[in-house]
MIMI-359805 format. One record per residue (C-alpha): residue number from 1; residue in one letter; x, y, z. Coordinates in nm, 4 decimals. Example, Ala and Ser with C-alpha at 12.3 -4.5 7.8 and 13.67 -1.06 7.14 Angstrom:
// MIMI-359805
   tilo   kollum         c1         c2         c3
      1        A     1.2300    -0.4500     0.7800
      2        S     1.3670    -0.1060     0.7140
//
This chain:
// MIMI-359805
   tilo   kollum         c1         c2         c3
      1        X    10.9806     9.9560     9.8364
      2        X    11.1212     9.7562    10.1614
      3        X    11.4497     9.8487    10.3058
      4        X    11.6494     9.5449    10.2748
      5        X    11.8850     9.3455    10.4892
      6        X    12.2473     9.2819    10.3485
      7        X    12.4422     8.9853    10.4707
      8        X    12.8323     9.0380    10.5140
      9        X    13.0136     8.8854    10.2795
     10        X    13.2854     8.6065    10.3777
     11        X    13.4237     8.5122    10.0596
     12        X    13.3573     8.6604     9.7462
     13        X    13.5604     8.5128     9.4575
     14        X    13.5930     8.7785     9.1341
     15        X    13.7085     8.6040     8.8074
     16        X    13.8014     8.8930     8.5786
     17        X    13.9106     8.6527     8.2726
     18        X    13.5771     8.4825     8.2450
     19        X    13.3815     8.7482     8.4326
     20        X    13.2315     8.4952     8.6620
     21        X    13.1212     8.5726     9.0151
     22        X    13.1332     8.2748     9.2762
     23        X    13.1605     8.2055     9.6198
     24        X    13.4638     8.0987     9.8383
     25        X    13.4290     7.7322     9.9683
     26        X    13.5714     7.5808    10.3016
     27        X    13.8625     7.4103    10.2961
     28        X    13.7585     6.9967    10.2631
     29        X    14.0939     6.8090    10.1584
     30        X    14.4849     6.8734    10.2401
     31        X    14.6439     7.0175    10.0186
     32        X    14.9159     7.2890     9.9235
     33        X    14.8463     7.5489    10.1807
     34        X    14.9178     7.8981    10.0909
     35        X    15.0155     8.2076    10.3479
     36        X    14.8418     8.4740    10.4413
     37        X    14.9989     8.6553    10.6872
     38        X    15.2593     9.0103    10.6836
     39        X    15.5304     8.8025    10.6807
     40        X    15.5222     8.5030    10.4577
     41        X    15.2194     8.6344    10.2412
     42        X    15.1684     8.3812     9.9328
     43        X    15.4114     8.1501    10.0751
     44        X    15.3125     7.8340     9.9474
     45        X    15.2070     7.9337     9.6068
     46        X    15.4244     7.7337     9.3189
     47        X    15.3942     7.8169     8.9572
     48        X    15.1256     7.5692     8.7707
     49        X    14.9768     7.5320     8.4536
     50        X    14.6995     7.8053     8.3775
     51        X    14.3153     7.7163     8.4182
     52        X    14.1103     7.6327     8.7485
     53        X    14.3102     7.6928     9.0602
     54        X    14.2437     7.6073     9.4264
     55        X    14.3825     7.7526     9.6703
     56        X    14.4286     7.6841    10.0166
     57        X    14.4791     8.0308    10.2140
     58        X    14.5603     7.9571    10.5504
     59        X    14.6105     8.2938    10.7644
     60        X    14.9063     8.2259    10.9523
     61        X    14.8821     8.5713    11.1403
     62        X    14.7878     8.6763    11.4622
     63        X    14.4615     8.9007    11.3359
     64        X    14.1823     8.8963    11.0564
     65        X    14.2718     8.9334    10.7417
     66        X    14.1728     8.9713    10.3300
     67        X    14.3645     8.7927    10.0574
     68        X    14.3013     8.8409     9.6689
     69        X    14.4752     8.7278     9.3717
     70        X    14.5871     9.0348     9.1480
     71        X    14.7895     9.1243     8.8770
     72        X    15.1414     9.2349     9.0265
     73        X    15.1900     9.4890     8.7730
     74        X    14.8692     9.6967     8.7951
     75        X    14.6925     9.5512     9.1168
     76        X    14.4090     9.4355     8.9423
     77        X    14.2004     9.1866     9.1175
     78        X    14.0848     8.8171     9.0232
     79        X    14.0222     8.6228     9.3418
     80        X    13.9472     8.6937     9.7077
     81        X    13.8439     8.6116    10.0165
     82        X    13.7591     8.8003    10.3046
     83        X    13.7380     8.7925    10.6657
     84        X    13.9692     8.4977    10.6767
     85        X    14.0462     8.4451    11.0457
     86        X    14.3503     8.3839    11.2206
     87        X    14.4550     8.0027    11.2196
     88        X    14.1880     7.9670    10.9501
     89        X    14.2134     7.7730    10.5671
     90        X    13.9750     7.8793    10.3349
     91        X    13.9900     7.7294     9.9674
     92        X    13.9205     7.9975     9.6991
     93        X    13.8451     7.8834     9.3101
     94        X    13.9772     8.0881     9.0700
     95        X    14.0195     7.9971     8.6828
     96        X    14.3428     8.1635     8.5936
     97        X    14.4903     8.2606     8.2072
     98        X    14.8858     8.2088     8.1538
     99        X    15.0419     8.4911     8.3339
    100        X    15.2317     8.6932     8.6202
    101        X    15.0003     8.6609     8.9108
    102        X    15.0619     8.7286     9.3003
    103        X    14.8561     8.7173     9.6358
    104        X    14.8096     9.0413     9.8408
    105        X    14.7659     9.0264    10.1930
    106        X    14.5671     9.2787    10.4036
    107        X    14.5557     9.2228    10.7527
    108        X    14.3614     9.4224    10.9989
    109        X    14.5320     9.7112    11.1133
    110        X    14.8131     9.7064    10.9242
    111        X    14.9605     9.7603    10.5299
    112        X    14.9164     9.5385    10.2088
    113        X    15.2017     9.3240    10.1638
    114        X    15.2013     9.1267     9.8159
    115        X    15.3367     8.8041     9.8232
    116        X    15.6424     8.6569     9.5324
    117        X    15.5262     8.6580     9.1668
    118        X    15.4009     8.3199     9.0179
    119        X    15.4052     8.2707     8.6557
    120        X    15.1487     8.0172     8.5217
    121        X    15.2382     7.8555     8.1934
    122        X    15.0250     7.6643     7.9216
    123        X    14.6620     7.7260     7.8612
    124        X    14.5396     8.1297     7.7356
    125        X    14.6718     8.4242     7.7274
    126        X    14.5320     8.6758     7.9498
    127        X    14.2165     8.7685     7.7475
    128        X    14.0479     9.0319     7.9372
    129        X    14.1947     9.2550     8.2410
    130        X    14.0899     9.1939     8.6244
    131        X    13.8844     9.4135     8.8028
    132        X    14.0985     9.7063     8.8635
    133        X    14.0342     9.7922     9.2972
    134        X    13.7895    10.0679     9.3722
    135        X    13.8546    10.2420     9.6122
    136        X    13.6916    10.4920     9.9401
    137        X    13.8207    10.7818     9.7419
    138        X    13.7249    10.6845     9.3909
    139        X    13.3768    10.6808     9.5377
    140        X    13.3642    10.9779     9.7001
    141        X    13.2379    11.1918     9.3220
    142        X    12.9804    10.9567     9.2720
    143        X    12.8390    10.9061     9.6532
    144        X    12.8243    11.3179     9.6246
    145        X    12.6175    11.3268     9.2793
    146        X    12.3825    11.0445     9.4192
    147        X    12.3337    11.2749     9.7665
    148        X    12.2674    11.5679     9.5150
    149        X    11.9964    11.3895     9.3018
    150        X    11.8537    11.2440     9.6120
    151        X    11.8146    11.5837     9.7596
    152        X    11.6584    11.7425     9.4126
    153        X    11.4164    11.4123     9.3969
    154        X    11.3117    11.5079     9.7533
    155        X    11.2614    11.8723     9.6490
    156        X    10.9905    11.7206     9.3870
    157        X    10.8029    11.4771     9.5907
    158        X    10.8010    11.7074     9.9187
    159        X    10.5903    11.9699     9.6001
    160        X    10.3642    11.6452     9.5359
    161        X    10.3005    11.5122     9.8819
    162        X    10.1524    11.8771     9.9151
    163        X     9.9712    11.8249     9.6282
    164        X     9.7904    11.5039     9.7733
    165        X     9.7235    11.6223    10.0796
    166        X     9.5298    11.9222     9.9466
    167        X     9.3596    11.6740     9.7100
    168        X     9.2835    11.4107     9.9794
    169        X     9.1384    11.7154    10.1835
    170        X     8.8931    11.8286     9.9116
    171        X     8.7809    11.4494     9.8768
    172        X     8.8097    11.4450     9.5094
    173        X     8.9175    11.0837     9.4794
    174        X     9.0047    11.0215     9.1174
    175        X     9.2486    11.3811     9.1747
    176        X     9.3687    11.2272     9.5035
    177        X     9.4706    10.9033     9.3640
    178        X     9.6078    11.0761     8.9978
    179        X     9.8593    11.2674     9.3232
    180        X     9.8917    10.9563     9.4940
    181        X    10.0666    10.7908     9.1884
    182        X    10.2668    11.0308     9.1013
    183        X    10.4160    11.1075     9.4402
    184        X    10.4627    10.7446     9.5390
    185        X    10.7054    10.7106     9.1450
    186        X    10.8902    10.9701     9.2772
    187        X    10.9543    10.7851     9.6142
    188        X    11.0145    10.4746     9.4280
    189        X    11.2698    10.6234     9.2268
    190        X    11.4921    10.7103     9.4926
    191        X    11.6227    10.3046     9.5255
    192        X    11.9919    10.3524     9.6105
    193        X    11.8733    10.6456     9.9122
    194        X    11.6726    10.3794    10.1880
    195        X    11.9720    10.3016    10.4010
    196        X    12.0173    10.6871    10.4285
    197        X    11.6842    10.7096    10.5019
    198        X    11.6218    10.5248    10.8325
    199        X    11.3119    10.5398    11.0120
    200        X    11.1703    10.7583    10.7829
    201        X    11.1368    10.4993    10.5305
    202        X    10.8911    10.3263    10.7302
    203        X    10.7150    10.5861    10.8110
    204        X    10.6688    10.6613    10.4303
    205        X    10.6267    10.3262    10.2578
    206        X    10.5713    10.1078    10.5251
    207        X    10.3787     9.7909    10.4815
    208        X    10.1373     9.6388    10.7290
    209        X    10.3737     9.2898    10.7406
    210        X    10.4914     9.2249    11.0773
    211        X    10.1983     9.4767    11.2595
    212        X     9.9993     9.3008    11.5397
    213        X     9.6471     9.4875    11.3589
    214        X     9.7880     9.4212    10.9853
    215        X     9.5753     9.6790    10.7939
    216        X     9.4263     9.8777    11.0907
    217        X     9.7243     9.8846    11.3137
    218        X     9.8092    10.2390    11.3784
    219        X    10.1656    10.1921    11.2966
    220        X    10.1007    10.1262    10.9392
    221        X    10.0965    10.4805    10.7866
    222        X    10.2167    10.6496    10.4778
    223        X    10.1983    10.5712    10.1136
    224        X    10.0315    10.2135    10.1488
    225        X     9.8255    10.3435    10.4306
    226        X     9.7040    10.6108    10.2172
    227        X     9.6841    10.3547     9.8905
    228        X     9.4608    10.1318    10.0742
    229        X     9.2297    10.4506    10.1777
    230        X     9.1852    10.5810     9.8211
    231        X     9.1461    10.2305     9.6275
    232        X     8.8998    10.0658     9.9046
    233        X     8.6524    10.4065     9.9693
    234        X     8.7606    10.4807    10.2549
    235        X     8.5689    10.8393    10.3402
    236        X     8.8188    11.1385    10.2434
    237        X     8.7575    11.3171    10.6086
    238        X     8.9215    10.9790    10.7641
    239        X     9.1782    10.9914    10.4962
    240        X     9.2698    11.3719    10.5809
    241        X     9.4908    11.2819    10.8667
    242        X     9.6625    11.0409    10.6643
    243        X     9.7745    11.1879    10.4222
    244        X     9.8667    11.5188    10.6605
    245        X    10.0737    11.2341    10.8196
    246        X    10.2453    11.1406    10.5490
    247        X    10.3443    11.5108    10.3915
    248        X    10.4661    11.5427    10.7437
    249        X    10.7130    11.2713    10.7313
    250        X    10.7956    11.3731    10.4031
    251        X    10.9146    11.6954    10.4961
    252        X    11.1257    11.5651    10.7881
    253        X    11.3231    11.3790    10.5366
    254        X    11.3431    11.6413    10.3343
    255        X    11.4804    11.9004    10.5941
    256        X    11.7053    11.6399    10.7414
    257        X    11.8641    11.4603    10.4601
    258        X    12.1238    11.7447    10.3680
    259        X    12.3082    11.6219    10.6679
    260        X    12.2829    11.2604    10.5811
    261        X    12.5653    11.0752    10.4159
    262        X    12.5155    10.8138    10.1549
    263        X    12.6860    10.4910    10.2800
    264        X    12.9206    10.4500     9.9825
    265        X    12.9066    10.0437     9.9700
    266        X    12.5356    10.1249     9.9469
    267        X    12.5465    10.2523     9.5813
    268        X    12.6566     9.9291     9.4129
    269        X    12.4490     9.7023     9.5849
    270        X    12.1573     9.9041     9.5493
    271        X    12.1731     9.8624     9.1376
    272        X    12.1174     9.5108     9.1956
    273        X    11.8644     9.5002     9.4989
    274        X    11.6563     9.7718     9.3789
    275        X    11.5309     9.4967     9.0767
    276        X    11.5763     9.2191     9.3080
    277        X    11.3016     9.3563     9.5443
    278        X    11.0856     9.4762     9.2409
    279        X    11.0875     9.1469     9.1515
    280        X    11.0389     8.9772     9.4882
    281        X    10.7189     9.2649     9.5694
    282        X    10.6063     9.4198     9.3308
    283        X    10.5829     9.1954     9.0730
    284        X    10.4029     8.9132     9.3102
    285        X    10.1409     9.1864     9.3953
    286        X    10.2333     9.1436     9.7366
    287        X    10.2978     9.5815     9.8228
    288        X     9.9797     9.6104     9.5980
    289        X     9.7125     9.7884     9.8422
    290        X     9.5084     9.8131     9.5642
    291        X     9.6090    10.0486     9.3494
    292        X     9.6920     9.7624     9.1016
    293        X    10.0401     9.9724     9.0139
    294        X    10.2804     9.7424     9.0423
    295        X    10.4178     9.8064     8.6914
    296        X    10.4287    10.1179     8.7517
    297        X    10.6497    10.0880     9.0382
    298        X    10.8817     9.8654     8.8955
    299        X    10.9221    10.1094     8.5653
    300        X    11.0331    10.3793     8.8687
    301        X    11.2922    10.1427     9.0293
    302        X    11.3836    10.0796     8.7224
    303        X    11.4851    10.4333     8.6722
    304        X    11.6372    10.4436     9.0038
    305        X    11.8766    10.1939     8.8786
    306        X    11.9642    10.3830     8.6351
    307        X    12.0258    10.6862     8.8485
    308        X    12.2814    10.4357     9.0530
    309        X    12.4565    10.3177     8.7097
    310        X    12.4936    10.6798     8.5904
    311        X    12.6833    10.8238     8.9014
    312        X    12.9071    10.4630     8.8761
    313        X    12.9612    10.4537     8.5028
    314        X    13.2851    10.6383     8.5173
    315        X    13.3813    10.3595     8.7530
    316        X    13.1754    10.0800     8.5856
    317        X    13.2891    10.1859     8.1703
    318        X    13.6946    10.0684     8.2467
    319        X    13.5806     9.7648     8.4931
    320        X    13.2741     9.5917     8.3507
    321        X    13.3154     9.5135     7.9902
    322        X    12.9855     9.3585     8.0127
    323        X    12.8030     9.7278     8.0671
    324        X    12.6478     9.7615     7.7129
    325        X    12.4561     9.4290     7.7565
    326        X    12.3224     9.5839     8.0848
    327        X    12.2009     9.8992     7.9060
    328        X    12.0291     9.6978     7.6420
    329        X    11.8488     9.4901     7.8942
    330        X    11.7508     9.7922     8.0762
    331        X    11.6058     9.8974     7.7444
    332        X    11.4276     9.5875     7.7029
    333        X    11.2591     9.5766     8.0730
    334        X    11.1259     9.9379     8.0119
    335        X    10.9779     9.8439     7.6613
    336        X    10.8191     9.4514     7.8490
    337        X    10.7223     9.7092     8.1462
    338        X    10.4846     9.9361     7.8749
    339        X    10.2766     9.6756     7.7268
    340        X    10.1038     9.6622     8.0601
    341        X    10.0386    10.0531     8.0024
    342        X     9.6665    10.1137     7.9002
    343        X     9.6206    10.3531     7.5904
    344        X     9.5214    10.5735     7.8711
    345        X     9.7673    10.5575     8.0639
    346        X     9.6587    10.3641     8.3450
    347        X     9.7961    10.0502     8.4451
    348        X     9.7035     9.6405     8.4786
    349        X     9.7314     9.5184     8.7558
    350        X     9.9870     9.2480     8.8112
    351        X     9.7196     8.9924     8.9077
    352        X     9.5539     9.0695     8.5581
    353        X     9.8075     8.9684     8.3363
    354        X     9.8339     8.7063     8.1122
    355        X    10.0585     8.3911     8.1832
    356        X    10.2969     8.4702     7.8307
    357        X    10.2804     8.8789     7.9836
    358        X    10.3782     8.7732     8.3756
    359        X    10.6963     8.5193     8.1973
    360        X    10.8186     8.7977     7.9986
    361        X    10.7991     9.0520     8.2389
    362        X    10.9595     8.8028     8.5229
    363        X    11.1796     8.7004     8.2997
    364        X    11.2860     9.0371     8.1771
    365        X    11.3662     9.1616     8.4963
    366        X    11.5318     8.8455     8.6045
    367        X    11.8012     8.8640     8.4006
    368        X    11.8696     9.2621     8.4563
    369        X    11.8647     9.1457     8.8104
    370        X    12.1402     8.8767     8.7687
    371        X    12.3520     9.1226     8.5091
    372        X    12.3307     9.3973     8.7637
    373        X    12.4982     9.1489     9.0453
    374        X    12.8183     9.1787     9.0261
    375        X    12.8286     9.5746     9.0293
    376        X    12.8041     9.5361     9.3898
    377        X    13.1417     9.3342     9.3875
    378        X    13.3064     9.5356     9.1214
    379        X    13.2402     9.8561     9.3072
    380        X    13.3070     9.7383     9.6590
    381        X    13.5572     9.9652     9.7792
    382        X    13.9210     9.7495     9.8621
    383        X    14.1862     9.8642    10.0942
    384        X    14.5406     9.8645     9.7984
    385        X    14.8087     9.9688    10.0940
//
């Protein structure tokens, strides 16, 4: 699995209500302007009838700052937008029941101030509650279990990377490759753990893109390295050092991880990228060496999903009323992922399978992948003072 590259988010708009997830727009027309600042914060902001709302938040203070639309009475969020600069407008859509609402104001460097209450008439009632704020601390349990399981995953595949070197070394292919599998699952199910990882990821599931000698460039080593090898004959004696190399890095990781932390933003972003890039890689063929295991691998990040949603559930159960439909779509991709399983186990390869088999497995894990989005937002830890 690649490491992936996360963009910072500007403006991410939350719409607790209607549970919809959209992004802040820049300001195009004048119109009421509302404050964001310490000392006029939601200044500007007259009571309106309930339903779509724009917003023009216009930070008025001397440094960068967050605003988000909450409930004044528990703090729960509906709307924000972040890294609003000074002397910037940014609009921010937000569909809003009839209610008490108010706009908190977080500068850098300084405390929350929430601004006067505005009470919007007409329209619903308030049908379902905003996302209540998660915060560093409420993260800290479930950052702690992920680091644990992490550690005990890399207990097992540091035993199995053993296992395949000895194999590789007595050139018994079909025993080498049986190791190679199940080592390389055990990798894969470790999604939400590659930032932590660094380097070392590389080093152990590296592809070839990007390297000047592609396939034979020296800097493409572990797991794909060693995939290639097994799947295209290479001789076991030239495969020795490879897979030496990997078991290696593998134990580096190992020895060094108890003193890594897990980046706590990492956990709910991961639930959604670790389908995303299953999707994007290995269900396109393109991290397929030639193993043809692609399914395979996308069953194990699918498990390493649900490692991230168990450590966040506690989080997730009072904040994501949509939660059961994830679980039943995760039950769905894993029963689409096993009718590519052979009676004996083995696997077909992504390029082998049927047009109707590719659009339900695409499809399956599309839709995981867009119900597991906005975990990342719900779980994104908010300054509340």
């Amino acid at each position: 699995m690649s490491r992936w590259v996360v963009a910072g988010v500007v403006a991410l708009v939350v719409l607790g209500g209607a549970g919809w997830w959209l992004w802040g727009r820049p300001a195009a027309a004048p119109e009421t302007v509302v404050e964001v600042s310490a000392s006029a914060c939601g200044h500007g902001w007259s009571p309106s009838p309930a339903g779509p709302q724009t917003l023009l938040l216009r930070n008025t203070g001397a440094v960068i700052a967050e605003a988000e639309v909450v409930d004044p009475a528990t703090g729960a969020v509906f709307g924000e937008v972040e890294g609003l600069g000074a002397g910037a407008t940014r609009a921010l859509d937000v569909t809003l029941d009839a209610g008490d609402y108010a706009l908190r104001c977080l500068p850098d460097d300084a405390d929350a101030v929430t601004g006067p209450v505005v009470h919007l008439t007409g329209g619903t009632a308030r049908r379902a509650p905003a996302v209540i704020p998660v915060t560093y601390a409420d993260l800290i349990a479930p950052a702690k279990a992920y680091h644990d399981a992490t550690t005990a995953g890399l207990d097992t595949l540091t035993a199995q990377t053993d296992a395949l070197a000895t194999a590789v070394g007595t050139g018994n292919r079909d025993a080498a490759r049986a190791a190679w599998l199940a080592a390389h699952l055990t990798y894969e199910r470790l999604g939400a753990a590659y930032g932590a990882f660094g380097d070392a990821d590389s080093a152990i599931n590296g592809t070839a893109d990007g390297l000047p000698g592609g396939i034979a460039d020296p800097g493409f080593t572990g797991f794909h390295r060693l995939e290639y090898g097994l799947w295209h004959d290479e001789p076991a004696a030239a495969l020795t050092a490879v897979a030496r190399q990997l078991d290696d890095a593998v134990h580096r990781l190992r020895e060094s991880f108890p003193d890594t932390q897990i980046d706590q933003h990492d956990l709910g972003l991961r639930a959604h990228e670790i389908m995303e890039n299953a999707l994007q890689s290995e269900l396109t063929g393109h991290t397929d060496y030639g193993s043809g295991t692609g399914l395979a691998t996308t069953l194990a990040n699918l498990d390493g999903t649900v490692a991230v949603l168990d450590v966040l559930r506690p989080l997730l159960s009072t904040r994501m009323p949509a939660l059961s439909d994830v679980d039943a779509q995760i039950a769905r991709v894993r029963t689409v992922l096993h009718t590519g399983q052979r009676r004996d186990g083995s696997w077909v390869p992504v390029a082998q399978l049927t047009t109707a088999q590719r659009e339900r497995v695409n499809g399956a894990v599309a839709e995981l992948t867009e119900q597991l989005a906005p975990i990342a937002a719900i779980t994104a830890p908010r300054r509340t003072s």
